[in-house]
N, C-alpha and C positions, 0 to 999 in steps of 0.2 A: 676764317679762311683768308681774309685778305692779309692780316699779320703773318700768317705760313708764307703766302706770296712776298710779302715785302719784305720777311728775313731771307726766302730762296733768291730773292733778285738778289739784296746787299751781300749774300755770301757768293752769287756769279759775279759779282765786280769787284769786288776785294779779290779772289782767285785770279781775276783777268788781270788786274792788276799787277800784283805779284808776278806771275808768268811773265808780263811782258816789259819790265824791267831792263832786257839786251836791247829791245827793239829803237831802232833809230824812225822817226817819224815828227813831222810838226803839224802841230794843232794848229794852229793860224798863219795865214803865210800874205795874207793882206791884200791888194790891188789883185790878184792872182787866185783868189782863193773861192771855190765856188762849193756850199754844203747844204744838201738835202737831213731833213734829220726826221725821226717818226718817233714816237715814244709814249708811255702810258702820262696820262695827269690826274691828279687828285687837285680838286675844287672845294672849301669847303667840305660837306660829306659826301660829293658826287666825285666818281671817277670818271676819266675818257679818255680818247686818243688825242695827240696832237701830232700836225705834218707842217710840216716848212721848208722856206729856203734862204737861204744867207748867203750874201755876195761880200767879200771882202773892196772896201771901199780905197784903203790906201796901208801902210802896217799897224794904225791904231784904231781903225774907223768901219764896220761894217755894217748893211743895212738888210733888211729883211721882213718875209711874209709868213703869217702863220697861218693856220685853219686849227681849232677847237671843236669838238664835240662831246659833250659829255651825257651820258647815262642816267637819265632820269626816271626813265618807268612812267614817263606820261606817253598813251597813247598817241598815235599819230593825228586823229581827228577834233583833238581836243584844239579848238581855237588860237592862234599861235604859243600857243604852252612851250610844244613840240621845238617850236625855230628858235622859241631865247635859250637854249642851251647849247647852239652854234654862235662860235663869234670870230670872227676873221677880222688878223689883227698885223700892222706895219711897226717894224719896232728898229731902232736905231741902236748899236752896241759899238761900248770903246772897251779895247782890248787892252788887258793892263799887262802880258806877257813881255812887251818891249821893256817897259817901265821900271819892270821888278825884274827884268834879265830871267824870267821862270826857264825851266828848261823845254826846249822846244816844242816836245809833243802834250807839254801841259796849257792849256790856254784857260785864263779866269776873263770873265766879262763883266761891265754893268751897263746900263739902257735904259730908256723908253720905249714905251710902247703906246700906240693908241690905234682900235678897235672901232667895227661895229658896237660893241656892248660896254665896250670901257676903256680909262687913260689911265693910264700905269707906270710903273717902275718894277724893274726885274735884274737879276744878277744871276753869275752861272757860272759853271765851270767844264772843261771836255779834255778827257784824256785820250791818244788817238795810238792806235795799237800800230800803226801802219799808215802809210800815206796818206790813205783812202778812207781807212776807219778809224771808228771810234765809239767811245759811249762819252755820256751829257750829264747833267745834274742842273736843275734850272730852278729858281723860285722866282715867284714874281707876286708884284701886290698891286690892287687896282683900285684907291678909293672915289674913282669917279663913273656913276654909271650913262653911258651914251645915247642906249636904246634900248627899248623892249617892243615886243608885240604884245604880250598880256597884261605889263603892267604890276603886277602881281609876285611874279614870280622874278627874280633879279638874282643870277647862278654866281656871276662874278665880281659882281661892287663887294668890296669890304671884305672879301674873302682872300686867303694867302692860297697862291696856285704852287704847286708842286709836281715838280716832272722830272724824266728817268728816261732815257732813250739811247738809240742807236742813230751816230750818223756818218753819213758818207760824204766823203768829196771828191773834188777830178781838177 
């Protein structure tokens, strides 16, 4: 079932794509540039959501917050099992669209990141149909782990993170 799901996504962004080809729009626009983003992630074998937000710092320089959750199947009264599969995370991104001259509404990223639950490295790309919009593509890799409450169970160290989303800016 999740392979049905993950081939119906890559064939709505390939179509989106396609389609929006006339569209004039820019993906990063730097000191100026403010984006909310929400999208499914894959962790290892667990899926979740992630929400953030991204402030453009200058045209190569942007900084930003995330919230993670992911989908464990541990009850909620199970001693902090439940809270290490949440991880809220600050992450710094340089934008290489100046660089490589990409065309405007293409933007590729790379970055740190570091977490409640881990320090990382991430890279990414956002194609934006329209001012406002846009869809995401983001990996990111964490090999250092920060904190636990169980101890036990560690969702994010050493695992390659995987994300897909929608986002918007103003």
């Amino acid at each position: 079932m999740k392979k049905v799901f993950s081939i119906r996504l890559l064939f709505i962004i390939a179509v989106a794509l396609l389609v929006s080809q006339k569209m004039r729009a820019q993906a990063f626009d730097g000191a100026d540039d403010h984006r909310v983003y929400v999208g499914y992630s894959h962790i290892g074998k667990l899926s979740g959501v992630e929400l953030g937000y991204e402030e453009g710092f200058n045209d190569y320089l942007s900084w930003g917050i995330q919230a993670n959750v992911l989908f464990t199947g541990d009850k909620p009264d199970e001693e902090g099992k439940f809270l290490d599969a949440y991880d809220a995370s600050f992450h710094c991104n340089f934008h290489w669209s100046e660089v490589f001259r990409l065309p405007s509404r293409f933007d590729v990223y790379t970055g740190v990141l570091a977490g409640l639950k881990t320090i990382g490295i991430g890279c990414g790309a956002r194609y934006h149909f329209s001012e406002n919009f846009g869809i995401y593509a983001a990996a990111h890799y964490s090999p250092i782990s920060t904190f636990t409450l169980s101890g036990s169970r560690i969702y994010y160290k050493g695992e390659p993170a995987l994300s897909v989303g929608l986002t918007i800016g103003w």
